[in-house]
C-alpha positions as CSV (number, residue, x, y, z in Angstrom):
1,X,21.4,4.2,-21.3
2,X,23.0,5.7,-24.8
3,X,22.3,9.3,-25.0
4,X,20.3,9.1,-27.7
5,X,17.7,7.1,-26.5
6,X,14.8,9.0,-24.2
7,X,13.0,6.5,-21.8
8,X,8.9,6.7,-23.0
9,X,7.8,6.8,-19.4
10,X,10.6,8.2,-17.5
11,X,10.5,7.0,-13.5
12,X,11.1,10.0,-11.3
13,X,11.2,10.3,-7.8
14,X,8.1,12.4,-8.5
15,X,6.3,10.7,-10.6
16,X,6.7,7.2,-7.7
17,X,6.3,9.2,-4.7
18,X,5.7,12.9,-5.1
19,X,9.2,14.1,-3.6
20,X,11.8,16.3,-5.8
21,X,14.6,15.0,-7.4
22,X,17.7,15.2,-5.0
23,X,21.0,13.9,-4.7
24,X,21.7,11.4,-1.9
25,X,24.0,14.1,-0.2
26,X,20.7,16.6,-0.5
27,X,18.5,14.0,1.2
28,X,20.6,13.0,3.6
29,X,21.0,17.2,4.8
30,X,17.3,17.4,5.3
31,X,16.0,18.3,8.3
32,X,15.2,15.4,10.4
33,X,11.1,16.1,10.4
34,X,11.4,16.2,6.4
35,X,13.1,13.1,6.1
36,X,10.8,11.3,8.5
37,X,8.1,12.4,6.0
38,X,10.0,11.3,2.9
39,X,10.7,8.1,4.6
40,X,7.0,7.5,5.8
41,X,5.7,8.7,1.8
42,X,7.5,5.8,0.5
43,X,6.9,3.4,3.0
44,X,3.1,3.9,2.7
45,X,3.4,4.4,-1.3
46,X,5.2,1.0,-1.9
47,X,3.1,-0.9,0.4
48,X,-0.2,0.2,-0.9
49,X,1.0,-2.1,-4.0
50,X,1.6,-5.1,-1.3
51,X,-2.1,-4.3,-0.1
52,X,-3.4,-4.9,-3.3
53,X,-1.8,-8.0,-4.0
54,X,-3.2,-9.1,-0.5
55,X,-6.7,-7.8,-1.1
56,X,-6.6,-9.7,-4.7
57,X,-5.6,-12.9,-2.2
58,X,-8.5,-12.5,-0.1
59,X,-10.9,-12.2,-3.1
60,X,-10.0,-14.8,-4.8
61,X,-10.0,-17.2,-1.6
62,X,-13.8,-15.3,-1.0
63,X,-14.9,-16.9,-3.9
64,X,-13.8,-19.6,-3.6
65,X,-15.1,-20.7,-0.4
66,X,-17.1,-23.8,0.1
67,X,-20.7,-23.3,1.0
68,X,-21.0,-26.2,4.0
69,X,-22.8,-26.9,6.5
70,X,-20.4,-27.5,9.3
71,X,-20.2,-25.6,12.3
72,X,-16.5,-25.1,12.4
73,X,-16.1,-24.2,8.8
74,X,-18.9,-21.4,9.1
75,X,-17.0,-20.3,12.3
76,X,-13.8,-20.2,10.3
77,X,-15.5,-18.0,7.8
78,X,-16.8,-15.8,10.3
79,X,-13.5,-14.8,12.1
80,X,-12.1,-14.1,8.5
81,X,-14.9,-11.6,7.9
82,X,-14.7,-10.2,11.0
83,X,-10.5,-9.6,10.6
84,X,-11.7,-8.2,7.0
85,X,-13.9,-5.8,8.5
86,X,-11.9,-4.5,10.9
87,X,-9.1,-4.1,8.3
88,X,-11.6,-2.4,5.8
89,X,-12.0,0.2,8.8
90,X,-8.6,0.5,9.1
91,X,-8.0,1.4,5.7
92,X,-10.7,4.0,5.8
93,X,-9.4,5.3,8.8
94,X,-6.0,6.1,7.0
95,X,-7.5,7.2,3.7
96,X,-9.5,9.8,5.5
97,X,-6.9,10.5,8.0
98,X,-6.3,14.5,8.4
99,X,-9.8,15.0,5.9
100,X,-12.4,15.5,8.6
């Protein structure tokens, strides 16, 4: 990028993922216990985008499920909710992880 030109929204390592701004040489001397935690900050900060797209998937297939009365398809729609709930749970779980 020419040096005149200043980014509007500059991405930072801080700004994505709430870590300083370090050289790979810098990162790579952390202590092992403070990269494990800059490694796991990403991982769960990049995927929280995934989960979005995959709640957005389940939504929009929600809606547009059939209402029928067949035994199998109202089974079908029962194990979904049920692997919905107990991935709602889950999500709680984390989001209040180290809270209470």
């Amino acid at each position: 990028m020419p040096a005149n030109i200043t980014p509007v929204y500059p991405v930072t390592p801080q700004k994505l993922y709430g870590i300083p701004d370090m050289s790979v040489q810098e990162e790579m001397a952390l202590p092992a216990n403070m990269r494990s935690t800059l490694s796991n900050k990403i991982t769960m900060i990049e995927k929280c985008g995934l989960l979005q797209n995959a709640l957005d998937q389940i939504k929009f297939r929600a809606k547009h499920i059939p209402l029928l009365d067949d035994d199998k398809h109202a089974e079908g729609v029962q194990e979904m909710t049920e692997k919905f709930l107990a991935a709602y749970d889950a999500l709680w779980e984390v989001a209040m992880y180290g809270i209470r």
